[in-house]
C-alpha positions as CSV (number, residue, x, y, z in Angstrom):
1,X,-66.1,17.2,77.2
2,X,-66.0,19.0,80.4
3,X,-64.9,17.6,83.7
4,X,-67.7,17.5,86.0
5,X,-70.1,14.5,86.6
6,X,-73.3,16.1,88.9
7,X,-76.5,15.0,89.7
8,X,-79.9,16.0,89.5
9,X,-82.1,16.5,92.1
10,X,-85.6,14.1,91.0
11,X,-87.4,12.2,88.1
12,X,-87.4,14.8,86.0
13,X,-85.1,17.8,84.9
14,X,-85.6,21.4,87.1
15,X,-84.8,24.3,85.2
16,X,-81.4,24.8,87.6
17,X,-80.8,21.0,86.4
18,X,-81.0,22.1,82.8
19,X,-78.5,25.7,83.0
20,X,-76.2,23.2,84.8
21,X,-76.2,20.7,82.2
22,X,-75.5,23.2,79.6
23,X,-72.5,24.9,81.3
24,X,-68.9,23.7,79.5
25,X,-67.3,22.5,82.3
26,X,-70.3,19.7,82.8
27,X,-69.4,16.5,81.1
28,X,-71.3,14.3,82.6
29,X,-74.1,12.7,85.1
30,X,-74.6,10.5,87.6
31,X,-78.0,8.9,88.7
32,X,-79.0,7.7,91.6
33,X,-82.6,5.9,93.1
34,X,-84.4,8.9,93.8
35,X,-84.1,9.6,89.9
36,X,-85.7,6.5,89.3
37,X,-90.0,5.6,89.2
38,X,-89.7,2.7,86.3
39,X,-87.5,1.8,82.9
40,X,-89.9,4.0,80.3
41,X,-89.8,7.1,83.2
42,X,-85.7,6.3,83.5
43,X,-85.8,6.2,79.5
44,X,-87.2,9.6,79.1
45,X,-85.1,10.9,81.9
46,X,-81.8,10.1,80.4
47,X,-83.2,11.2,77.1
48,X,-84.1,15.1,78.6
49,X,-80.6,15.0,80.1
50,X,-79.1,14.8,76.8
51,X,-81.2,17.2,75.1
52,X,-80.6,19.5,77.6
53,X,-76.9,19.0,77.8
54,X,-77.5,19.1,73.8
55,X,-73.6,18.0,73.3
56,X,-71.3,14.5,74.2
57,X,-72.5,13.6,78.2
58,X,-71.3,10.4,79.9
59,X,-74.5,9.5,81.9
60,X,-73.3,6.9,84.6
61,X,-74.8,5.1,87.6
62,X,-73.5,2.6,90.3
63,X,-75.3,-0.3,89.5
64,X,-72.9,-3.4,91.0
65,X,-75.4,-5.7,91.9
66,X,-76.4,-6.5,95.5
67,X,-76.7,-3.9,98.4
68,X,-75.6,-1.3,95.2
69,X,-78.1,-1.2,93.0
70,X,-79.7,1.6,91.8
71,X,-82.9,0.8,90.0
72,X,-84.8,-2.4,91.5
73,X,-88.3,-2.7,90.7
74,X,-88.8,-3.3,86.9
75,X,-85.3,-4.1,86.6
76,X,-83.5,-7.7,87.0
77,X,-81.7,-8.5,90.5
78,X,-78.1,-8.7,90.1
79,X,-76.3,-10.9,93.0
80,X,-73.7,-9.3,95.0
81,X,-70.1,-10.0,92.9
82,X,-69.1,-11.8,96.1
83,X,-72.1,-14.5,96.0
84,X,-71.2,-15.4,92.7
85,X,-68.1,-17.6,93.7
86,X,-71.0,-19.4,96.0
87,X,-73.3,-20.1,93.3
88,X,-70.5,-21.2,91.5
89,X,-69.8,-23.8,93.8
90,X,-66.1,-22.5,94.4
91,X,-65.5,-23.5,90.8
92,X,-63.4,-21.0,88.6
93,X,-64.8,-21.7,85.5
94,X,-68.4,-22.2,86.2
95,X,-68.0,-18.5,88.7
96,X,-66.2,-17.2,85.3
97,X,-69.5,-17.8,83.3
98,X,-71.4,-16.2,85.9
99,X,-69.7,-13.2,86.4
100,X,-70.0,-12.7,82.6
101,X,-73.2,-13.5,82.3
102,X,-74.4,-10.9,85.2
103,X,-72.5,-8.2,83.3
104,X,-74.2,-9.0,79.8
105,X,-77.6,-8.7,81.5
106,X,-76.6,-5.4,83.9
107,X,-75.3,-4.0,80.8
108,X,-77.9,-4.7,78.8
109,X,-80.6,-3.3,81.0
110,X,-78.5,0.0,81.7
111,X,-78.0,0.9,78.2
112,X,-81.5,0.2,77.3
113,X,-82.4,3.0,79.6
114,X,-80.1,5.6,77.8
115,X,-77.1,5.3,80.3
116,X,-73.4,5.0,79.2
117,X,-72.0,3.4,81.9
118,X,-72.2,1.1,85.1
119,X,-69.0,1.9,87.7
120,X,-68.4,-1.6,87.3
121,X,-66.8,-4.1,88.0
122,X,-65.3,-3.9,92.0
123,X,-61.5,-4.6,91.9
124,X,-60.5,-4.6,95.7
125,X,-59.8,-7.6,97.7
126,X,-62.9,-8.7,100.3
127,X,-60.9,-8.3,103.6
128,X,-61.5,-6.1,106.7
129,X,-63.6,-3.4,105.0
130,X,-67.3,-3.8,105.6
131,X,-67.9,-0.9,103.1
132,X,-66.7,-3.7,100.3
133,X,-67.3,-6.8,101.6
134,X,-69.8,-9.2,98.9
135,X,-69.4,-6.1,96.6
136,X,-65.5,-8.1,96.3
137,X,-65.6,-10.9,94.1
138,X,-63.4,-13.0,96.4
139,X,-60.5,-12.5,99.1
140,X,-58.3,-14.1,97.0
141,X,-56.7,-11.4,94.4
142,X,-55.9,-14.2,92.1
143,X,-59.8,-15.5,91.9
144,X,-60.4,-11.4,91.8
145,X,-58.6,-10.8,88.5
146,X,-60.1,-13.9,86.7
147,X,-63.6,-13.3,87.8
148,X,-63.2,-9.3,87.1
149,X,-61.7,-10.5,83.8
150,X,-64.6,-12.4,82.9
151,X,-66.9,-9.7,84.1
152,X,-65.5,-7.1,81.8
153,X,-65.5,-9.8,78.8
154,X,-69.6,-9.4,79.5
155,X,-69.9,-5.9,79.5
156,X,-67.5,-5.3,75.9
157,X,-69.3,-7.8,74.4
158,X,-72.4,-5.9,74.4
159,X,-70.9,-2.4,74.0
160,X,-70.5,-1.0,77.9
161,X,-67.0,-0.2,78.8
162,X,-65.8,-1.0,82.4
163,X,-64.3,1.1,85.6
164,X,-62.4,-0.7,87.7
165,X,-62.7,0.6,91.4
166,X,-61.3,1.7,94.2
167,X,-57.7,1.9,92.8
168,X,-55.3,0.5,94.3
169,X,-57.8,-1.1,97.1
170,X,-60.1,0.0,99.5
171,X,-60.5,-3.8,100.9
172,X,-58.3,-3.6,103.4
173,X,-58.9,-0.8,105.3
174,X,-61.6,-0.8,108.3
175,X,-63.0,3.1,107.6
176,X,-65.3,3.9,105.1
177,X,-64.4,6.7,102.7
178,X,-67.3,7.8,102.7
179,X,-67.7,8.5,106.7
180,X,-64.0,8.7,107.6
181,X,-60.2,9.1,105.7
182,X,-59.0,5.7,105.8
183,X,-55.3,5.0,106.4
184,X,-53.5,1.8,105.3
185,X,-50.3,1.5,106.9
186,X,-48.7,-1.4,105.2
187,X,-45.7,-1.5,102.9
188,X,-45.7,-0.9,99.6
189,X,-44.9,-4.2,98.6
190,X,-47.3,-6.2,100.2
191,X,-49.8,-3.8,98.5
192,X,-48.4,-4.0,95.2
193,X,-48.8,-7.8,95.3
194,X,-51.8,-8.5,97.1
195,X,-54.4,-5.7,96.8
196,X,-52.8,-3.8,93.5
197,X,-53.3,-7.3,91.6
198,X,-56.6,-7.3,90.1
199,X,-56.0,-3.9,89.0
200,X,-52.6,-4.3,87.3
201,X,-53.3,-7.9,85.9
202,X,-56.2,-5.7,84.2
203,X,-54.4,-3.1,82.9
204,X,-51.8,-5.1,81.5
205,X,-54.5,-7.0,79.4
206,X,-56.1,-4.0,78.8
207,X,-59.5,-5.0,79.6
208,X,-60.4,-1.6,82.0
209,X,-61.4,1.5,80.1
210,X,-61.8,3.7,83.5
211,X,-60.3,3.5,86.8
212,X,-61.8,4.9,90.2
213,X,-59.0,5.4,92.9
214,X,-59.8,5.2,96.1
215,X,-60.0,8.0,99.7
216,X,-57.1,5.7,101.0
217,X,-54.1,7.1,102.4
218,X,-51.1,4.8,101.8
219,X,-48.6,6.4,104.1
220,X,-45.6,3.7,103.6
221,X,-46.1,5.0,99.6
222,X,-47.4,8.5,99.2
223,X,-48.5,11.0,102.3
224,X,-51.7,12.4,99.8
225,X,-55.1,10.3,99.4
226,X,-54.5,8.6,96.1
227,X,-57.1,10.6,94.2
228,X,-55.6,13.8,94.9
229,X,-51.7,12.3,94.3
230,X,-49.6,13.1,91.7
231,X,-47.5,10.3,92.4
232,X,-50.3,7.3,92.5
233,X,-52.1,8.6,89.6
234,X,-49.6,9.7,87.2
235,X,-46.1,8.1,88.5
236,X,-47.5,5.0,89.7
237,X,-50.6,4.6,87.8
238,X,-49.6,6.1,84.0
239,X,-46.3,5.6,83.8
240,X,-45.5,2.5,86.1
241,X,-48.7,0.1,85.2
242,X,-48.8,1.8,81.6
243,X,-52.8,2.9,82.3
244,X,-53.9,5.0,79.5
245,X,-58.1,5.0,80.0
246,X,-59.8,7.6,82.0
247,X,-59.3,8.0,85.8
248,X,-62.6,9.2,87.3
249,X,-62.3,10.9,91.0
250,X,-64.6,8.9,93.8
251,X,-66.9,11.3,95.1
252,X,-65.9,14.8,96.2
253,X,-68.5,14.6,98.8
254,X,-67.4,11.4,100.7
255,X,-65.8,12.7,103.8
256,X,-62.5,10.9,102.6
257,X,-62.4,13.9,100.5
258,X,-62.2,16.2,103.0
259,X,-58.5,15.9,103.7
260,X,-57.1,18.3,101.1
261,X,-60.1,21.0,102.1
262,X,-63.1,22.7,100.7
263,X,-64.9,21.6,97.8
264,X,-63.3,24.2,95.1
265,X,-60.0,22.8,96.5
266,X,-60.6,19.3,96.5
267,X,-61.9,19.6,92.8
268,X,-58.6,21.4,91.8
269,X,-56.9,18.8,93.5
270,X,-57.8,15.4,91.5
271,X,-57.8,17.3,88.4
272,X,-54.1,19.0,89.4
273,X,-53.2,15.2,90.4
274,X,-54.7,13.6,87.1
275,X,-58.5,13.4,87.1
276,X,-59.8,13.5,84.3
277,X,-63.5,13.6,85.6
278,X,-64.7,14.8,89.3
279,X,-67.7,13.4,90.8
280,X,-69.7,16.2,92.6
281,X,-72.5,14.5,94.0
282,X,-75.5,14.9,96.7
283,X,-74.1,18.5,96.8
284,X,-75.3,21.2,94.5
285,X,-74.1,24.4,96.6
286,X,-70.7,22.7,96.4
287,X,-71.0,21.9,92.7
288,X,-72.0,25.4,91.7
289,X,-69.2,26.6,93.5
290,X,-67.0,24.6,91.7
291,X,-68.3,25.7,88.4
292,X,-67.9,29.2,89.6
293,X,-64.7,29.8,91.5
294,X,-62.4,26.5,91.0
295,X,-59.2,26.3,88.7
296,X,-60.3,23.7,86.8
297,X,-60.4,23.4,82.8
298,X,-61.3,21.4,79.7
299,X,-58.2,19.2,78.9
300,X,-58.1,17.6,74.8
301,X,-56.3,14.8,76.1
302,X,-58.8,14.2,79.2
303,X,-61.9,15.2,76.4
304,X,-60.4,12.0,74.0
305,X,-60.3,9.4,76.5
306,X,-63.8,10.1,77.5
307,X,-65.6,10.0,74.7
308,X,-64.5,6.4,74.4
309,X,-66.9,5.8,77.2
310,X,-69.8,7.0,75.5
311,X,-71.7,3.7,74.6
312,X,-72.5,2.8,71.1
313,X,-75.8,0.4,71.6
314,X,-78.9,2.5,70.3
315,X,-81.5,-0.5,71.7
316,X,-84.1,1.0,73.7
317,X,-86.3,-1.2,76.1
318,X,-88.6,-2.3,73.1
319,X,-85.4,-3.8,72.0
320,X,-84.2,-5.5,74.6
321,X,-87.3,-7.9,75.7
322,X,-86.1,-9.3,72.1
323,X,-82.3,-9.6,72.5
324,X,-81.4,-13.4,73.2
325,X,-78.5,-12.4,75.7
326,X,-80.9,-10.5,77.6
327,X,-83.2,-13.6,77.7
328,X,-80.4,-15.7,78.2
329,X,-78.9,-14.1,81.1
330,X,-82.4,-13.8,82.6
331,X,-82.7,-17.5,82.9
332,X,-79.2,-18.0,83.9
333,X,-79.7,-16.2,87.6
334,X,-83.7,-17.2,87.4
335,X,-82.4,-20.3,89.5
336,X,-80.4,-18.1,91.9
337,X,-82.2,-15.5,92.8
């Protein structure tokens, strides 16, 4: 499986759409709203992709809940992660049952459409950074990791595996990656045991399949952005924390990116550091430069750890209004939202 995720351009596959699909080096797609009229149009969509593709594609799509949500219309609303804890009335175990409940019925709904994977669920800390904010499930890291727990515990039990983003925390940090190169000054420990929490208590239970890391600069730990470090990704993040899923860049277009240079180098760059799949997005002059002129290749050990992502349901919408967890979860936020 290659080692680009791109996008495509409408509701339907161009012909450029479809030479790109089929080049090696493309392993997978990302979707976004403008790809989107309704669930049957989204259905036939994903199914063109992956006869054009005609091999193993991970077809992905940010669809968190709240503010980042895809596909609306047709679709069920999923609360922002961080209103769940309200709902809950700031009780663990009731805001447990909802965060796994909205990731049955996300999951459900995604798959049914012919996509492999949400980049879900949020793992940084809701502090300073309005970028994250409600897309946190909570300020506290230790309410983070047992609601982000619970939240993966939805989407394995029907079949979706989960990415835990923006490694090691992009909550605390006033710039948005994708406008600006944010820098977090603060020491390493006080990272390690405050925003790196939900991510290692997840690891160490091995509930995350994927991780996205973040367009942070930690200065105090390593002078690189983490997704283009060596030392975050494979010293800290491998070896250190014992992470053995796929890492997934963050988008090579976000101008957090920018720091390590052009688009050929910035893709050379997270795949040199550990990437095993780069996110070209909103840019298809960049991504066909990529796939022309950058040093990047097919790695075995990369191409095995991705095809665990691939998702194993085969229900299609005609399915799902019949599927008792769908129903369930339906009537579980009806009262909510």
């Amino acid at each position: 499986m290659g080692p680009i995720m791109l996008d495509v351009l409408g509701t339907s596959l161009t012909a450029e759409d479809k030479e790109l699909l089929q080049h090696p080096l493309v392993g997978g797609l990302i979707l976004f709203t403008r790809n989107y009229e309704s669930p049957e149009q989204l259905a036939q969509l994903t199914d063109s992709i992956r006869v054009a593709a005609n091999k193993n594609l991970i077809i992905a799509v940010d669809h968190e809940g709240g503010r980042v949500q895809r596909f609306r219309e047709g679709f069920s609303l999923i609360p922002a992660m961080g209103e769940i804890w309200n709902f809950a009335d700031k009780n663990v175990i009731k805001a447990q049952a909802l965060a796994k409940q909205s990731a049955i019925l996300m999951a459900l709904e995604v798959q049914a459409v012919g996509i492999d994977i949400s980049f879900a669920p949020i793992l940084d800390i809701d502090d300073i950074s309005a970028v994250i904010g409600d897309r946190s499930f909570h300020k506290d890291p230790e309410i983070v990791c047992k609601l982000a727990s619970a939240f993966v515990d939805g989407l394995h039990l029907v079949g979706m595996k989960a990415t835990g983003k923006h490694f090691p925390g992009h909550g605390s940090v006033e710039a948005d990656s994708h406008l600006a190169l944010p820098i977090d000054p603060r020491s390493r420990e006080e990272i390690f045991a405050v925003d790196m929490l939900p991510f290692k208590t997840l690891i160490k239970s091995e509930k995350v399949d994927a991780l996205m890391p973040a367009h942070v600069i930690f200065p105090e730990i390593s002078p690189e952005a983490v997704g283009f470090s060596p030392y975050w990704l494979q010293d800290i993040l491998r070896k250190e924390l014992g992470f053995n899923g796929v890492i997934f860049s963050d988008d090579l277009s976000m101008k957090g990116a920018a720091c390590v240079g052009g688009y050929v180098e910035r893709a050379e760059a997270a795949q040199q550091a550990g990437c095993d799949m780069l996110l070209l997005c909103n840019n298809r002059k960049g991504c066909i430069d990529v796939i022309d002129n950058a040093n990047i290749s097919i790695d075995e050990e990369s191409n095995q750890r991705l095809l665990r992502l691939l998702k194993t349901s085969t229900g299609g919408l005609s399915e799902l209004r019949n599927n008792t967890l769908w129903q369930n979860s339906r009537q579980v936020f009806a009262e909510y939202l």
